[in-house]
C-alpha positions as CSV (number, residue, x, y, z in Angstrom):
1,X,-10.3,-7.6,-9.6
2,X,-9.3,-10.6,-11.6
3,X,-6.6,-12.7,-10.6
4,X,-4.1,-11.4,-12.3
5,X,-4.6,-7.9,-11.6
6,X,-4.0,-9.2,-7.9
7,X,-0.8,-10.8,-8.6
8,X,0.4,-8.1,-10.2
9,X,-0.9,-5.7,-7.5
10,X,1.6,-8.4,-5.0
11,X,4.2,-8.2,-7.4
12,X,4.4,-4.0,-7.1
13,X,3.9,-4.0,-3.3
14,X,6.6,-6.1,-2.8
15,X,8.8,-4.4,-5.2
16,X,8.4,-0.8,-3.5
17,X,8.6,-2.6,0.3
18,X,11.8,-4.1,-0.9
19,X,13.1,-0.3,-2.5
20,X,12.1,1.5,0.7
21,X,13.3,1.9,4.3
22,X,10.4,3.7,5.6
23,X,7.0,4.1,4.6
24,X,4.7,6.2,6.9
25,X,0.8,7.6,6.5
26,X,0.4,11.2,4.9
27,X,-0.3,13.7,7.5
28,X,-3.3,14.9,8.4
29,X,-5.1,11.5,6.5
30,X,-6.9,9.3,6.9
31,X,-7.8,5.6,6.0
32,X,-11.0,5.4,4.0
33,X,-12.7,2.2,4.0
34,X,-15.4,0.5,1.8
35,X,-18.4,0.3,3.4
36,X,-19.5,-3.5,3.9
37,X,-21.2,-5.4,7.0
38,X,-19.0,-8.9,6.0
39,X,-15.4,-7.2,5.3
40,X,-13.5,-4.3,6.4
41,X,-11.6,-3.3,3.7
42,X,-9.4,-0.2,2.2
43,X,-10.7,2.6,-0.1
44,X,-7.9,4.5,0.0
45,X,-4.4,4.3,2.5
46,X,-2.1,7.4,1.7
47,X,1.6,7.0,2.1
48,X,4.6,9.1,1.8
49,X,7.2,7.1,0.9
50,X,10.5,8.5,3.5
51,X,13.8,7.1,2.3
52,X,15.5,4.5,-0.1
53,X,17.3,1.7,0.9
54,X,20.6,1.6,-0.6
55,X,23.9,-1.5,-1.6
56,X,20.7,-3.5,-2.2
């Protein structure tokens, strides 16, 4: 991933945390994670997203 695709992948997390009130994992989910012996890292992390925050 080069660096900008990680700032913009920053940029978009912290645009929907800031739009959201609640953010929870999808039932009946599961984290996957990349298989590595140095780094445990995320495959895949589904969310539903539960509510909007509003007068923002």
């Amino acid at each position: 991933m080069s660096s900008l695709a990680r700032l913009e992948a920053v940029v978009a997390l912290r645009l929907l945390l800031s739009a959201t009130s609640d953010l929870t994992q999808s039932a009946g989910t599961a984290p996957a994670y990349v298989p590595s012996l140095f780094v445990r890292r995320l495959a895949r992390l589904p969310i539903e997203v539960n509510g909007a925050r509003t007068g923002g």
